[in-house]
PATOR-133189 format. One record per residue (C-alpha): y, z, x; chain; residue number from 1; residue in three letters. Coordinates in steps of 0.1 Angstrom, whole numbers, plus 5000, padded with zeros to 4 digits. Layout:
NODE     py     pz     px   zalum   dolum   vokol
NODE      Y      Z      X       A     NUM     ALA
...
% end
This chain:
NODE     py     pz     px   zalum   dolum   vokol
NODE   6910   2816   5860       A       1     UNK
NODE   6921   2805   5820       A       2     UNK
NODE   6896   2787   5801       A       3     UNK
NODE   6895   2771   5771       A       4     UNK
NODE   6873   2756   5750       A       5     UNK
NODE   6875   2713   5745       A       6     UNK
NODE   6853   2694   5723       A       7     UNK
NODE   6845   2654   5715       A       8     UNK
NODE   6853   2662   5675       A       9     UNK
NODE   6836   2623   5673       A      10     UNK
NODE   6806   2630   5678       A      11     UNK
NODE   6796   2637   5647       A      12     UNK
NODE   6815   2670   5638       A      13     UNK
NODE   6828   2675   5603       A      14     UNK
NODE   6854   2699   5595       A      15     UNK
NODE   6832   2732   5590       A      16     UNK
NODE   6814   2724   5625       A      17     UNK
NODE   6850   2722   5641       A      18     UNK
NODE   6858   2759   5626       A      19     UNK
NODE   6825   2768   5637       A      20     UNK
NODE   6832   2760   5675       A      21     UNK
NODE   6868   2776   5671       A      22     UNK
NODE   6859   2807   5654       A      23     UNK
NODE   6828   2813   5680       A      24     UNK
NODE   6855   2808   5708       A      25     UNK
NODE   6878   2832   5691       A      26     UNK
NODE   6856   2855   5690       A      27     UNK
NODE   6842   2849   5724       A      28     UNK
NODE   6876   2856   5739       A      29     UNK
NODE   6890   2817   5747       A      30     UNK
NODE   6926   2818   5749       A      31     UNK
NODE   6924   2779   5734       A      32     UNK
NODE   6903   2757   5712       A      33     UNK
NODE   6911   2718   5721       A      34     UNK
NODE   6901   2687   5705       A      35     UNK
NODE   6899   2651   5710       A      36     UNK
NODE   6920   2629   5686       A      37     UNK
NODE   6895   2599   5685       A      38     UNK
NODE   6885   2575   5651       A      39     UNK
NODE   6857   2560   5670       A      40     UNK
NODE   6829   2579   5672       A      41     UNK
NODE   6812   2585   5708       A      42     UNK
NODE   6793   2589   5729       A      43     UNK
NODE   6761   2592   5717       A      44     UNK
NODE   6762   2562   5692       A      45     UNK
NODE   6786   2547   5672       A      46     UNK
NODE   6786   2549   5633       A      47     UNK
NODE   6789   2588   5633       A      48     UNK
NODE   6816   2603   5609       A      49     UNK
NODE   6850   2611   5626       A      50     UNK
NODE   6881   2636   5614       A      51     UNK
NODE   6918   2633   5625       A      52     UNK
NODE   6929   2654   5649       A      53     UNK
NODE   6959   2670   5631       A      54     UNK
NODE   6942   2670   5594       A      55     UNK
NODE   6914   2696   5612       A      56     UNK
NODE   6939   2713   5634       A      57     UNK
NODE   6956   2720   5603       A      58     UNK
NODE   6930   2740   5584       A      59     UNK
NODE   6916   2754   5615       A      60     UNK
NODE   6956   2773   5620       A      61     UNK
NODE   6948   2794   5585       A      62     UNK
NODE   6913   2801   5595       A      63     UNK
NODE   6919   2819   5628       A      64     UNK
NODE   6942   2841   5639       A      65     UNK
NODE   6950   2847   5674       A      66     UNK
NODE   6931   2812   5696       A      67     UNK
NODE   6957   2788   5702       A      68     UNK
NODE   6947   2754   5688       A      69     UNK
NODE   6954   2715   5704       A      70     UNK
NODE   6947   2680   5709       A      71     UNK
NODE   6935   2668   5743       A      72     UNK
NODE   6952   2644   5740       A      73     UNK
NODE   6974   2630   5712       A      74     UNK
NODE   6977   2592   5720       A      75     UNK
NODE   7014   2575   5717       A      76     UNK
NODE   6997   2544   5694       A      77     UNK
NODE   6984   2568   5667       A      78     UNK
NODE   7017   2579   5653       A      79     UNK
NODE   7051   2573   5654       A      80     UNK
NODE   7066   2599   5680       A      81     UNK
NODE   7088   2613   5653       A      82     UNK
NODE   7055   2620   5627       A      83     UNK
NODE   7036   2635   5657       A      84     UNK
NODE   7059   2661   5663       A      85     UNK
NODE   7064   2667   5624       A      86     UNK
NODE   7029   2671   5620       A      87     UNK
NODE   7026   2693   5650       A      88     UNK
NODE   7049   2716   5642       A      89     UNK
NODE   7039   2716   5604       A      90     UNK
NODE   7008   2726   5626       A      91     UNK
NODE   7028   2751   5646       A      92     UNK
NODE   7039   2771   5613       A      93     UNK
NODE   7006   2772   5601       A      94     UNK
NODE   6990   2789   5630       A      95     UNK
NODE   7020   2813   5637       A      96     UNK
NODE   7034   2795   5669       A      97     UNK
NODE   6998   2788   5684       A      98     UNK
NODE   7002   2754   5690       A      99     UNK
NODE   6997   2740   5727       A     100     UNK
NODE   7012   2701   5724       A     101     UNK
NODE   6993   2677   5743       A     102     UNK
NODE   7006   2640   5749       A     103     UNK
NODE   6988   2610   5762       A     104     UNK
NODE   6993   2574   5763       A     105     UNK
NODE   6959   2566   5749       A     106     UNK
NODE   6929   2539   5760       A     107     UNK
NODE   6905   2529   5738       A     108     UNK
NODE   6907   2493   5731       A     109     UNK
NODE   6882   2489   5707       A     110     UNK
NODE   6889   2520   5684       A     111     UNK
NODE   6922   2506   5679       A     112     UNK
NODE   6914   2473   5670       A     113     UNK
NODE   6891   2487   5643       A     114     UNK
NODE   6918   2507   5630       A     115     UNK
NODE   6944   2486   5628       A     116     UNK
NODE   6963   2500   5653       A     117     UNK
NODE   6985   2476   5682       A     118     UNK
NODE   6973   2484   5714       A     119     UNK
NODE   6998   2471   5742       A     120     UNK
NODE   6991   2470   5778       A     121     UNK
NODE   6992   2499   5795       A     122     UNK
NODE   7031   2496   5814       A     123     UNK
NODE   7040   2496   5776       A     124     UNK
NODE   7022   2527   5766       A     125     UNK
NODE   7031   2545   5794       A     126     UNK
NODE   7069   2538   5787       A     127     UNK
NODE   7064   2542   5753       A     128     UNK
NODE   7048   2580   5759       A     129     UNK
NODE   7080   2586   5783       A     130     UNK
NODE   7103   2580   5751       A     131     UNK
NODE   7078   2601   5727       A     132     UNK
NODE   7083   2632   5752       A     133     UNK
NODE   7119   2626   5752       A     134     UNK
NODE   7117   2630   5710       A     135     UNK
NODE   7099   2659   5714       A     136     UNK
NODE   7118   2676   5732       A     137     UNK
NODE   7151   2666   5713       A     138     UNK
NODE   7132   2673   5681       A     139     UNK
NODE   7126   2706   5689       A     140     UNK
NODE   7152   2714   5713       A     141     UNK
NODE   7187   2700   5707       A     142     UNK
NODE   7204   2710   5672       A     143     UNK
NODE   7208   2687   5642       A     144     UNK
NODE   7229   2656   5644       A     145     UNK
NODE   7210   2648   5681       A     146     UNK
NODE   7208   2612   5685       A     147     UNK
NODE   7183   2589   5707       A     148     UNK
NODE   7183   2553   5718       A     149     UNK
NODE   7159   2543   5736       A     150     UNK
NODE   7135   2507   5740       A     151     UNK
NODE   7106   2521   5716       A     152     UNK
NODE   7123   2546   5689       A     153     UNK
NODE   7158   2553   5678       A     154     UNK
NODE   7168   2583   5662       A     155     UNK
NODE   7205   2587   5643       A     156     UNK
NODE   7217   2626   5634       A     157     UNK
NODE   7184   2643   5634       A     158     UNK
NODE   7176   2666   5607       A     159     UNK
NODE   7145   2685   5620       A     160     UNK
NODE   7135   2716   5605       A     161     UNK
NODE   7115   2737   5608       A     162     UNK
NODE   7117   2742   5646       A     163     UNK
NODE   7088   2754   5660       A     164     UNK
NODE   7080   2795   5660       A     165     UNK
NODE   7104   2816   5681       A     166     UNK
NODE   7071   2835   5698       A     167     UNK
NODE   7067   2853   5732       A     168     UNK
NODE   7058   2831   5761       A     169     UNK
NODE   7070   2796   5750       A     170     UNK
NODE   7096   2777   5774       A     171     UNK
NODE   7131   2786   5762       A     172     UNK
NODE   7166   2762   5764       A     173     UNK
NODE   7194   2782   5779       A     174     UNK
NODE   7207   2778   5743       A     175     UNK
NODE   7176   2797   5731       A     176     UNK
NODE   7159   2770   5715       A     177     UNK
NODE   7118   2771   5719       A     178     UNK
NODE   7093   2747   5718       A     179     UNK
NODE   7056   2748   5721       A     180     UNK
NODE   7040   2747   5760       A     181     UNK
NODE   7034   2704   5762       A     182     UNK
NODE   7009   2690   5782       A     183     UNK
NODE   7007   2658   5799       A     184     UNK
NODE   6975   2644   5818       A     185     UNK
NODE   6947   2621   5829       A     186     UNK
NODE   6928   2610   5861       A     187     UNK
NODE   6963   2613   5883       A     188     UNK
NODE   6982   2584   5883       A     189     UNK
NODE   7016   2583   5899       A     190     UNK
NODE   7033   2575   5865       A     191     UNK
NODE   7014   2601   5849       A     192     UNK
NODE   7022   2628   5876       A     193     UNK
NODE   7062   2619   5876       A     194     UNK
NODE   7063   2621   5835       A     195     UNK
NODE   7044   2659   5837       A     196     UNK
NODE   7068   2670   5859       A     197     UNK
NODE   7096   2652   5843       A     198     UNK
NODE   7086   2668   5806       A     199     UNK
NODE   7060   2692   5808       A     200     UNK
NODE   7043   2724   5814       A     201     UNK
NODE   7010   2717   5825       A     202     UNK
NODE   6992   2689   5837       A     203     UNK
NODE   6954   2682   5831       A     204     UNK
NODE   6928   2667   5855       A     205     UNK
NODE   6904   2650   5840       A     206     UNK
NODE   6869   2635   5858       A     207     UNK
NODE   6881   2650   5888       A     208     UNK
NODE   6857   2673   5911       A     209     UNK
NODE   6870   2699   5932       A     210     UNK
NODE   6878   2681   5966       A     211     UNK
NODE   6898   2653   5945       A     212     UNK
NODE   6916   2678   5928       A     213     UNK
NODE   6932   2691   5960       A     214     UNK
NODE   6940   2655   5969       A     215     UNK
NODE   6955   2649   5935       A     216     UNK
NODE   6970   2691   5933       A     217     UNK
NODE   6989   2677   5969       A     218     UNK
NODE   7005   2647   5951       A     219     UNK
NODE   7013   2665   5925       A     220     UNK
NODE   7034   2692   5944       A     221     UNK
NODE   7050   2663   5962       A     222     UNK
NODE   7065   2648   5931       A     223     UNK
NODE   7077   2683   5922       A     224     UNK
NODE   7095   2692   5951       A     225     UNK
NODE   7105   2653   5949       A     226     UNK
NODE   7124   2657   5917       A     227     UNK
NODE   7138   2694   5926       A     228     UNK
NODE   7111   2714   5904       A     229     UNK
NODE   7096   2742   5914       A     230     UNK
NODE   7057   2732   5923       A     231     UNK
NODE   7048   2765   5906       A     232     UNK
NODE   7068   2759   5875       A     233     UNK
NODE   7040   2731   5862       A     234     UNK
NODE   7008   2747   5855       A     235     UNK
NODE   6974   2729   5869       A     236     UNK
NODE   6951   2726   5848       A     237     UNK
NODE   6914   2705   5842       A     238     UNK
NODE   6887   2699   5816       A     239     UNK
NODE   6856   2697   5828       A     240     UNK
NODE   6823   2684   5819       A     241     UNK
NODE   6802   2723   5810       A     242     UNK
NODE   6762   2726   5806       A     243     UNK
NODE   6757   2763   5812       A     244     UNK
NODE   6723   2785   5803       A     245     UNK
NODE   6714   2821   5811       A     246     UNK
NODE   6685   2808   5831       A     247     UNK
NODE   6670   2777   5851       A     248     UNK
NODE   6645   2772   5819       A     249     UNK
NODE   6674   2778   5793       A     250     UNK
NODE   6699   2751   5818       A     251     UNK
NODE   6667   2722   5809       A     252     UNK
NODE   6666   2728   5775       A     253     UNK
NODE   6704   2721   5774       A     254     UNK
NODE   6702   2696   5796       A     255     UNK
NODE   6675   2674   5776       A     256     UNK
NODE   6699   2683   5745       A     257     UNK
NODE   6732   2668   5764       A     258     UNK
NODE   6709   2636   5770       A     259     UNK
NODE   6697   2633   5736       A     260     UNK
NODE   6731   2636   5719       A     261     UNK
NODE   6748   2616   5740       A     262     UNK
NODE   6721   2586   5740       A     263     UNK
NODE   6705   2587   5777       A     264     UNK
NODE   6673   2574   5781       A     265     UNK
NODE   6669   2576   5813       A     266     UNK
NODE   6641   2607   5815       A     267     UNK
NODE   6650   2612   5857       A     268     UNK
NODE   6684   2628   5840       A     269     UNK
NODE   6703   2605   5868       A     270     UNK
NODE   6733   2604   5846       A     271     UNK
NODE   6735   2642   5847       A     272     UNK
NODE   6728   2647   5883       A     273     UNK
NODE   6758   2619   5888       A     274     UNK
NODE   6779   2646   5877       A     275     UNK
NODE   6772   2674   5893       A     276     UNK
NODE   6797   2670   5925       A     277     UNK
NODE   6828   2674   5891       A     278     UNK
NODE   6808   2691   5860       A     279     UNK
NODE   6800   2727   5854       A     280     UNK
NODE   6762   2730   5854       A     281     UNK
NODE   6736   2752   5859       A     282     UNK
NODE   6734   2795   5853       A     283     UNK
NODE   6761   2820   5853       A     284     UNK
NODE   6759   2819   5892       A     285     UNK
NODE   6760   2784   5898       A     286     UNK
NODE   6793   2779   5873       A     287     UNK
NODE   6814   2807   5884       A     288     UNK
NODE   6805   2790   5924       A     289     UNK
NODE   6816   2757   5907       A     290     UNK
NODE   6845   2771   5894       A     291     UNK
NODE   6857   2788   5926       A     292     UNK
NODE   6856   2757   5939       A     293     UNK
NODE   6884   2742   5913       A     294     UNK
NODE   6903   2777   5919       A     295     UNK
NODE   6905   2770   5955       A     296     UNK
NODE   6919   2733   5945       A     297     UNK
NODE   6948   2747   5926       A     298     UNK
NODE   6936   2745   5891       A     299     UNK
NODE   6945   2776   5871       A     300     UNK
NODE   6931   2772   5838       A     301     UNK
NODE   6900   2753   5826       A     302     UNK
NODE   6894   2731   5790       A     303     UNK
NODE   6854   2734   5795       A     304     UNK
NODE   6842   2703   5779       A     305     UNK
NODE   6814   2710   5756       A     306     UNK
NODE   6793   2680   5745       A     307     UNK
NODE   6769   2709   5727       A     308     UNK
NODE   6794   2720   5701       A     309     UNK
NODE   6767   2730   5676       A     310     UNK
NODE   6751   2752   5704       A     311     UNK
NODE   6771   2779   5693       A     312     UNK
NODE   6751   2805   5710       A     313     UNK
NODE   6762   2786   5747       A     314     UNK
NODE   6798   2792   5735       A     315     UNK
NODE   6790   2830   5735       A     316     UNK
NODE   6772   2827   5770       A     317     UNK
NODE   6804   2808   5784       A     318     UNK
NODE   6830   2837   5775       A     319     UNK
NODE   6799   2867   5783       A     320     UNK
NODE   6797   2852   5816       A     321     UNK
NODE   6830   2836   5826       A     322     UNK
NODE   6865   2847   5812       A     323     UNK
NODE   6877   2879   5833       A     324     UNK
NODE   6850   2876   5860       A     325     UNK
NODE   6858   2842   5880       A     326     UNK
% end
């Protein structure tokens, strides 16, 4: 099993608390640092301060050297497609070619309306994230002078440059063009399923446990094979909730932390217990069983979801105890 580490940036966490939870994980060994690209700032209260995704991404690129860095996910009302994929590979040069690109159609209502941002129903976000993938990929992809019509964005005689870093591993054009690994996901909707598979390398479950996640892995294969792509081609991937402590005494602690910062009163912990059948909880023992579980599902690499990001000493537990031994 992959992991990486994903945090809710806000929460709360400014800049330096960001670099804090990406240099730990560095360190720790996590091939990937994500984060959230969210205005509003939750759970756990609202009112909190709150960074943009790619203005942190940004300065966390020079201050690391070898964890590749992402938003989980990007949402297609934010930016226009072609700024995105300016900014993320302005992003991409800055870290060296360690950028993983991840693309979603977005959902909060309310954060948008506070931002000024249009929010349209969800068969026009969805349509308008098919259109965005198609940019990217012509951004990065096709040579200058590449032209796109579509219902949402129109692009005459592109002039893109840079193009993303030419590094080991990336997916390649037969005309040797590279781009960075992009990432579609959510819950498992059809739509979203047929776009991965249409544009991109991995797709990421979210508030999924391990016996949906074979139902969802299933359909997911189906609509490979159904548009004549190779089921192993598209990497599985999920985040998942993570409360891990080196002992039963040391998982309580945590878990009356997890509580507090995310606003639960209710002192029976029935929120957490809910989400035991699809979070990581409990000792070294009981989260490498949990994550056998995804493994036997199909999932091959892991964003652990860490609603503790100021516990930095549970990021050090997390790599000690899981990368290389599940």
């Amino acid at each position: 099993m992959r992991f990486a580490i994903m945090i809710e940036a806000q929460m709360g966490l400014s800049y330096l608390d960001q670099l804090a939870v990406a240099r730990r994980a560095e360190a720790a060994g996590f091939e990937a640092f994500f984060r959230s690209d969210h205005y509003a700032s939750f759970p756990g209260g609202s009112g909190k301060p709150t960074t943009d995704a790619w203005g942190v991404l940004a300065g966390i690129a020079r201050e690391t050297t070898t964890i590749r860095l992402g938003a989980l996910v990007s949402p297609v009302t934010y930016r226009h497609p072609g700024q995105l994929v300016k900014l993320m590979t302005t992003v991409d040069e800055m870290s060296g070619g360690r950028l993983e690109a991840g693309f979603g159609a977005g959902w909060n209502e309310e954060e948008h309306r506070s931002n000024g941002l249009a929010f349209p129903p969800i068969d026009v976000r969805a349509a308008m994230l098919e259109e965005q993938l198609a940019v990217a990929h012509g951004l990065w992809t096709e040579p200058d002078g590449w032209s796109f019509d579509g219902q949402y964005v129109t692009i005459v005689g592109a002039q893109f440059d840079p193009k993303p870093v030419d590094v080991a591993g990336r997916p390649r054009t037969a005309s040797g063009a590279v781009r960075p690994r992009i990432i579609v996901g959510g819950e498992g909707a059809p739509r979203s399923m047929r776009m991965a598979v249409r544009w991109a390398d991995e797709f990421n479950l979210s508030s999924t446990g391990p016996e949906l996640a074979i139902e969802k892995q299933a359909k997911l294969t189906a609509a490979c094979l159904a548009a004549d792509r190779d089921p192993a081609s598209l990497t599985r991937s999920a985040m998942i909730g993570t409360l891990m402590g080196a002992d039963q005494a040391q998982v309580a602690d945590r878990a009356a932390k997890l509580l507090g910062a995310l606003g639960v009163t209710d002192a029976s912990s029935d929120w957490l217990e809910a989400r035991r059948a699809r979070w990581i909880i409990g000792t070294p023992d009981e989260a490498r069983a949990m994550i056998g579980r995804f493994a036997a599902a199909g999932i091959e690499r892991i964003m652990l979801q860490d609603f503790l990001p100021w516990d930095l000493e549970m990021i050090d537990l997390l790599g000690a105890e899981l990368i290389g031994r599940v």
